[in-house]
VEXDREN-2710 file (C-alpha; in Angstrom, 1 decimal):
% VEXDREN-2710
k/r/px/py/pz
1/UNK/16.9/-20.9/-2.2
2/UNK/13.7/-20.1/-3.5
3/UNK/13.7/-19.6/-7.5
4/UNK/11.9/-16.2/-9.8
5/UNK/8.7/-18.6/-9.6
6/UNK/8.6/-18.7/-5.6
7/UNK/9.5/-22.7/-5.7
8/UNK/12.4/-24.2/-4.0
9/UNK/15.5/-24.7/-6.4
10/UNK/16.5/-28.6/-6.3
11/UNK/19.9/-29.6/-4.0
12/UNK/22.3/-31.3/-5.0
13/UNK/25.7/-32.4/-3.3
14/UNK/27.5/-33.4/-6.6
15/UNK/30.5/-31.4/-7.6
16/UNK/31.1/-29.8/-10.6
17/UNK/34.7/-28.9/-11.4
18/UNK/37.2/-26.2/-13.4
19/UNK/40.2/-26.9/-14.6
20/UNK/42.6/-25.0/-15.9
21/UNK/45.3/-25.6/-17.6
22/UNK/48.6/-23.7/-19.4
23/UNK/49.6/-24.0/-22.7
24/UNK/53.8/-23.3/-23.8
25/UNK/54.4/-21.3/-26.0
26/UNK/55.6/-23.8/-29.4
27/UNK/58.2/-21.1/-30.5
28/UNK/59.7/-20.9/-27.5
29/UNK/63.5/-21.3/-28.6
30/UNK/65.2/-22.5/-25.3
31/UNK/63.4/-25.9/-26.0
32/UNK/65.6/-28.9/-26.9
33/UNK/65.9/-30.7/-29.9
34/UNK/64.2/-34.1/-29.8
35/UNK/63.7/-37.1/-31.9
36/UNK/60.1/-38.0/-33.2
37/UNK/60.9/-41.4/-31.8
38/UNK/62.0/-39.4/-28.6
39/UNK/58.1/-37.5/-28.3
40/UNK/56.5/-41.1/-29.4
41/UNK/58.4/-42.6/-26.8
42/UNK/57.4/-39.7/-24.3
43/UNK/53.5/-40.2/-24.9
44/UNK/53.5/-44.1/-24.9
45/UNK/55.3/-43.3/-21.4
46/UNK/52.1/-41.6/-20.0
47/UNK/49.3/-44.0/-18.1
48/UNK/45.9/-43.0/-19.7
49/UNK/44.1/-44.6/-17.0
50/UNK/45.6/-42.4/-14.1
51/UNK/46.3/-39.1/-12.9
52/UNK/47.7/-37.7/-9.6
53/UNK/45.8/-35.2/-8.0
54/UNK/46.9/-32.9/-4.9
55/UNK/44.9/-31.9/-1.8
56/UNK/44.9/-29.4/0.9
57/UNK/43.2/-31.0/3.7
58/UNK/40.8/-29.5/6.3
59/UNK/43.3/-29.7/9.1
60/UNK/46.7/-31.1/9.6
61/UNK/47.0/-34.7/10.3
62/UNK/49.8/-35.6/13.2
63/UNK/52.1/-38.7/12.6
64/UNK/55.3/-40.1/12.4
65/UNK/58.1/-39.2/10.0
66/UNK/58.2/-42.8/9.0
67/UNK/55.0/-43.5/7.7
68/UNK/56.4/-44.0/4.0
69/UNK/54.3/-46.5/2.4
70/UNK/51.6/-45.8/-0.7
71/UNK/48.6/-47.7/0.2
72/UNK/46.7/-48.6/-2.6
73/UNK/42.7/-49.2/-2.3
74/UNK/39.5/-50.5/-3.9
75/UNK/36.3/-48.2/-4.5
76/UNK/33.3/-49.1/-6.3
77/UNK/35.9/-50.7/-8.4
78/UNK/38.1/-48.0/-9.2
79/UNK/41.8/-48.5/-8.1
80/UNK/43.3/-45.0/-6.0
81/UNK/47.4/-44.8/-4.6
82/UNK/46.9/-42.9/-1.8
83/UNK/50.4/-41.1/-0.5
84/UNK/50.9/-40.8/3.1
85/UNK/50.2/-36.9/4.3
86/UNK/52.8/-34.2/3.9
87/UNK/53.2/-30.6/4.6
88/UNK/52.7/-28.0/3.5
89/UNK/53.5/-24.1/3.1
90/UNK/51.4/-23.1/5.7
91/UNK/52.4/-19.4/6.0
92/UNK/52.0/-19.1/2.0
93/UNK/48.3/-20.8/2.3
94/UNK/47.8/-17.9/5.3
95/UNK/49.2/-14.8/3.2
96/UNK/48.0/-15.7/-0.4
97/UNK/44.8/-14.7/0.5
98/UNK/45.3/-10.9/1.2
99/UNK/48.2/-10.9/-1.5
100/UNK/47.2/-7.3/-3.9
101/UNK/43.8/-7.0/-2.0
102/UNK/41.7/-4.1/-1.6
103/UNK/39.6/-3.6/1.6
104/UNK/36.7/-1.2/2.3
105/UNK/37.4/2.1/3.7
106/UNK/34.5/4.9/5.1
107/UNK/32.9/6.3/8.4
108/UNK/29.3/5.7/7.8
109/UNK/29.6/3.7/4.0
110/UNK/32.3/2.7/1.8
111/UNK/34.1/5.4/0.6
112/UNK/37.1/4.0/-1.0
113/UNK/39.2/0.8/-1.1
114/UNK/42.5/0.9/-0.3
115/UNK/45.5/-1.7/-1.4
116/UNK/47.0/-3.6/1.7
117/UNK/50.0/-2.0/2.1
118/UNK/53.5/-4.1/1.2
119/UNK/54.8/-3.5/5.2
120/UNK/51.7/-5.3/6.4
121/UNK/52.7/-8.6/7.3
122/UNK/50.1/-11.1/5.7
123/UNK/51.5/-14.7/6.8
124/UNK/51.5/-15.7/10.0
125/UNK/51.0/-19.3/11.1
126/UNK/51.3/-21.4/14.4
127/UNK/52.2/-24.8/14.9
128/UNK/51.9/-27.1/17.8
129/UNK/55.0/-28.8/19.0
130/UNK/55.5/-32.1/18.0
131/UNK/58.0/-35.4/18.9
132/UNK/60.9/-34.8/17.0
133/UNK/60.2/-38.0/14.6
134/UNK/56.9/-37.0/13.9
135/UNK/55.1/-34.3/11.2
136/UNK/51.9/-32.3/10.6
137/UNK/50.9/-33.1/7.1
138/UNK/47.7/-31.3/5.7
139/UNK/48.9/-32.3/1.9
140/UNK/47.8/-35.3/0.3
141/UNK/48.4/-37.0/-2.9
142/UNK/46.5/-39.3/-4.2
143/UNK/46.7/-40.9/-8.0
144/UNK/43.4/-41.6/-9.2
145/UNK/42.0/-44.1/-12.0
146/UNK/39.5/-42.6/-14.0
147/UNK/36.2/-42.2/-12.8
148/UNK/37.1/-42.9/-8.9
149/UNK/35.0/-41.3/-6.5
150/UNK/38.1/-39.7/-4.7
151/UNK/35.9/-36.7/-2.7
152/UNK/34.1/-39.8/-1.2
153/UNK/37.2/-41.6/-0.6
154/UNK/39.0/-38.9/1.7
155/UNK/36.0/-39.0/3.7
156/UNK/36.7/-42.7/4.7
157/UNK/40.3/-41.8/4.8
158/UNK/39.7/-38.6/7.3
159/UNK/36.8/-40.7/9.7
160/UNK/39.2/-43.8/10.3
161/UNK/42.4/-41.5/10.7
162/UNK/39.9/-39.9/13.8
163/UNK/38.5/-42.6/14.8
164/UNK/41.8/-44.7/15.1
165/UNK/44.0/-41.8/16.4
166/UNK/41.5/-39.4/18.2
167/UNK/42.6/-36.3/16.3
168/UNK/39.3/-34.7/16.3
169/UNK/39.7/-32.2/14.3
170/UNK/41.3/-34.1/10.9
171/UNK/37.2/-34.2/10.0
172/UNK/37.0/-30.4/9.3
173/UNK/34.4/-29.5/11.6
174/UNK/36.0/-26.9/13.3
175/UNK/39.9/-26.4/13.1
176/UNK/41.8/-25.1/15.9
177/UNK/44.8/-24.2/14.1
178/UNK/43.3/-21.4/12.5
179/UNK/40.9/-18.7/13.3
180/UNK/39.3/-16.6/11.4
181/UNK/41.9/-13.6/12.3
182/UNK/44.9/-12.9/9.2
183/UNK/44.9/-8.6/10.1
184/UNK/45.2/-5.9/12.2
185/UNK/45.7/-2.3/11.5
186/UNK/45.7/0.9/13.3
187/UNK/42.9/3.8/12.5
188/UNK/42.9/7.4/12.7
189/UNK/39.3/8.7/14.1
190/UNK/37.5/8.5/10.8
191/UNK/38.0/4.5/11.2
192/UNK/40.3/4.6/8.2
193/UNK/43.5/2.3/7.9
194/UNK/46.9/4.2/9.0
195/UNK/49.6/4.6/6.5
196/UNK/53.3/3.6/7.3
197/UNK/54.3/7.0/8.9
198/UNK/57.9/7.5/8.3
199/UNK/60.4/10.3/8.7
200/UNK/63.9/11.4/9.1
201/UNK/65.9/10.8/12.4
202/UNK/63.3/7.8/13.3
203/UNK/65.4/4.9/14.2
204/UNK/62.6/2.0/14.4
205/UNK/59.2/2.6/13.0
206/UNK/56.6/0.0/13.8
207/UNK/54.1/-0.4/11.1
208/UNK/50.5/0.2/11.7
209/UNK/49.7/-3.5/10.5
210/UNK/50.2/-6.6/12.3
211/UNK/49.9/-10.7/11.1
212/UNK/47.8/-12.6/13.3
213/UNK/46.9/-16.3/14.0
214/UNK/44.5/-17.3/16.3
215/UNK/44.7/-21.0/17.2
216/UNK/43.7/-23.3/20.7
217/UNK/46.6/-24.6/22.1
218/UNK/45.2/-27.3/24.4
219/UNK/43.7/-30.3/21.8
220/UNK/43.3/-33.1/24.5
221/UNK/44.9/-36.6/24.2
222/UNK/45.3/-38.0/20.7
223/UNK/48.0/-40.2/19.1
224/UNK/49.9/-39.9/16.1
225/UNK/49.2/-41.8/13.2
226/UNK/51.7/-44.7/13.1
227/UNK/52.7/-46.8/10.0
228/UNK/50.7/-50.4/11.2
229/UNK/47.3/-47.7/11.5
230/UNK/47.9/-46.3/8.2
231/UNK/48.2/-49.8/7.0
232/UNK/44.8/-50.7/8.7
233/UNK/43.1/-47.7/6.9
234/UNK/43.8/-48.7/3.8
235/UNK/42.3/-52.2/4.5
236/UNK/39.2/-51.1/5.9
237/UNK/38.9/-48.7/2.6
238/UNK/39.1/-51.1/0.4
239/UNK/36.7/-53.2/2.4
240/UNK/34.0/-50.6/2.0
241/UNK/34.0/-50.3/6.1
242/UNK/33.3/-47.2/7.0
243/UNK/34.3/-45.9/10.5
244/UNK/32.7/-46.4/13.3
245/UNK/29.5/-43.8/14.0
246/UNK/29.3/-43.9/17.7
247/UNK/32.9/-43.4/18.0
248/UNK/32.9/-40.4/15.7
249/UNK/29.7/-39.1/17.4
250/UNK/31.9/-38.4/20.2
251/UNK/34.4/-36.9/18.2
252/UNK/32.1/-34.6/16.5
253/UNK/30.8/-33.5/20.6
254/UNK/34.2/-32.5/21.0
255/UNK/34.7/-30.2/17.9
256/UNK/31.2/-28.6/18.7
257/UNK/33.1/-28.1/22.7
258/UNK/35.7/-26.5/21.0
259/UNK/34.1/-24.4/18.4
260/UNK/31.5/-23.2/21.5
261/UNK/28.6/-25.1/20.3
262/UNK/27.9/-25.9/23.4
263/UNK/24.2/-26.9/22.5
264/UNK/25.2/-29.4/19.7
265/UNK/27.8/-31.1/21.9
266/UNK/25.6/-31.5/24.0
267/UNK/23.0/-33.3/21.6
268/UNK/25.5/-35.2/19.4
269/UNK/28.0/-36.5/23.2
270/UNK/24.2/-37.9/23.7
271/UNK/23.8/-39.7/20.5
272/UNK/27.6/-40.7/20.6
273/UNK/27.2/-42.2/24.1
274/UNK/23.9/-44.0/23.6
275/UNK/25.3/-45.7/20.0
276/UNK/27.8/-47.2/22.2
277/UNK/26.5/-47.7/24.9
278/UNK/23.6/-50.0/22.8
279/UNK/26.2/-51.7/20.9
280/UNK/27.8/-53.0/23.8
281/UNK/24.6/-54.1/25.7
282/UNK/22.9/-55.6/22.7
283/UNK/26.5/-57.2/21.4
284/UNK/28.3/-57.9/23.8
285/UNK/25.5/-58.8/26.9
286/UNK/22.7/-59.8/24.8
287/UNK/20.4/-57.7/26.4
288/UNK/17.3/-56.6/25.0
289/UNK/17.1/-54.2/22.1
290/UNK/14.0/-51.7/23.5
291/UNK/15.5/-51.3/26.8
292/UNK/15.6/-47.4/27.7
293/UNK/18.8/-45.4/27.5
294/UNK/18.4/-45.0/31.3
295/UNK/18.2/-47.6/32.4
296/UNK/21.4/-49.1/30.2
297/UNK/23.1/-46.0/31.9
298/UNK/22.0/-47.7/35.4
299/UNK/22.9/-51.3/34.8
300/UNK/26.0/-51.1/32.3
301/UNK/29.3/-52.4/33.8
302/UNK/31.3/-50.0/31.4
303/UNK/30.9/-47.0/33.7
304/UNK/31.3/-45.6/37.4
305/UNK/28.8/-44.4/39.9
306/UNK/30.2/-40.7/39.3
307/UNK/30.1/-41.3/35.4
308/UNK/26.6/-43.0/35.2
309/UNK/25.4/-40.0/36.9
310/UNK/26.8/-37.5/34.8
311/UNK/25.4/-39.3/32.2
312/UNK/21.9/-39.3/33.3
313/UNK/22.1/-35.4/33.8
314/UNK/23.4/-35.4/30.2
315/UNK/20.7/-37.0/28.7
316/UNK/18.2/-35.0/30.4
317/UNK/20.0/-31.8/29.4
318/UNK/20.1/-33.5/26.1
319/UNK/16.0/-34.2/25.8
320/UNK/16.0/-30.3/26.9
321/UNK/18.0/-28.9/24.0
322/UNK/15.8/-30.9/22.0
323/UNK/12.5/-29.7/23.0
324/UNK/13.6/-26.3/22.5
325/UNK/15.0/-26.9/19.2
326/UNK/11.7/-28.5/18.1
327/UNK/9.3/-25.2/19.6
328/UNK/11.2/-23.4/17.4
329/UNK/10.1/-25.0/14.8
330/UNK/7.0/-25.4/15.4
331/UNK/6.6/-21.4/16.5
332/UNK/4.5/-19.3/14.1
333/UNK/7.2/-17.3/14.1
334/UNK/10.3/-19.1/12.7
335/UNK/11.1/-19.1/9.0
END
């Protein structure tokens, strides 16, 4: 954004945080009597050099009940207990947010807010069927030592759990467990919200508002996250290893697939397939490092006739989206 003096502001991606804390009230006289070598004992008791902390998570992670172990990992030299997932209260996550709200009401500008009435039902949630030894956790402890990196650490943490289990959408790039959809109401003709409508005799009276979820049913093929995996994560963590790209490339394709962004699956399915599609020609057949992506597609032993020719349509539908992308930018026109 530009600033009062028409120059660019500077951009940063480091966080800043709030906290907020409550304070008891000291006369408060249901509080127990306790020694002073009772309260010394208490504060000695406390570990200065941690803290747990408690996240919601982009999307639910899949796995098995008995993934029970902490794993504890090295970054940049800071130690971090990281808690297997858990759930959480999904339908009070959904509802909180419309809890004593007011909402626009007008025909041609706003000329009112009104409160969302108590019938409307604001928490509504859908969850895809799992094994029956097996959870979706979206919660996510995690005890930190101070000065950890922790934002960068759940990165890691989310890219190996994708890359090692195929659940695409653990990254946050598009979640298909919840649209944007929470409401629906009923409106007389001057596009005003209906009221709950009651009166004597009625029986059953539907209320004008309706809870919704939206959510894709269909995810593809992914595994759960097993106890031996979680292990692994934690290893490769602590190693500083971060997950492989190509393999998340193709993971971020199918996100962009399922959020409709058809051009940028397109562009990063491309990238994905070319990463590892190099890797395994330099690597693995020591073959050259300049040879063209076609003609890797050609010779490559990984894939089919059909395949290697729905790659090399891809690619050229790939250099496409490109090209277009980059007139835009070079058009007089664009911002």
């Amino acid at each position: 954004m530009a600033g009062k003096d028409g120059k660019l502001t500077e951009l940063s991606r480091a966080w800043d945080q709030y906290l907020v804390k409550a304070v008891m009230d000291q006369t408060a006289s249901d509080w127990p009597e306790r020694s002073t070598a009772n309260i010394k004992a208490h504060e000695e008791a406390r570990n200065p050099e941690y803290e747990c902390q408690l996240f919601s998570l982009p999307a639910p992670i899949a796995m098995y009940r008995d993934v029970k172990d902490i794993v504890v990992v090295s970054a940049n030299g800071k130690m971090l207990r990281i808690y297997p997932p858990f759930p959480i209260n999904e339908k009070k996550d959904a509802s909180g947010a419309f809890s004593e709200v007011e909402i626009p009401e007008g025909l041609k500008a706003v000329e009112e807010a009104t409160l969302i009435p108590g019938d409307a039902v604001t928490g509504v949630r859908a969850e895809h069927g799992l094994l029956p030894n097996a959870v979706w956790g979206r919660g996510l402890r995690i005890d930190v030592q101070s000065g950890a990196n922790v934002q960068d650490v759940i990165g890691l943490l989310l890219d190996h759990i994708c890359q090692y289990t195929h659940q695409w959408w653990v990254r946050g790039t598009h979640n298909p467990f919840l649209g944007f959809q929470r409401l629906g109401a009923a409106v007389n003709r001057n596009y005003h919200t209906e009221k709950l409508f009651g009166y004597k005799g009625a029986t059953e009276i539907e209320s004008p508002w309706y809870g919704t979820v939206r959510f894709q049913p269909v995810l593809g093929a992914a595994a759960l996250l097993t106890k031996t995996t979680w292990s692994e994560i934690a290893r490769h963590i602590s190693q500083g290893q971060s997950a492989d790209v190509g393999v998340l490339q193709i993971h971020e394709a199918v996100a962009d697939y399922m959020a409709g962004r058809d051009d940028k699956c397109v562009m990063n399915l491309s990238i994905g397939v070319e990463i590892l599609l190099n890797k395994h020609w330099q690597g693995v057949l020591n073959r050259p490092s300049n040879d063209k992506l076609e003609k890797i597609v050609r010779k490559t032993p990984l894939l089919n006739d059909e395949t290697k020719e729905t790659l090399s349509k891809l690619i050229m539908l790939h250099r496409a989206v490109v090209w277009v992308i980059f007139s835009q930018f070079r058009s007089p026109d664009c911002c």
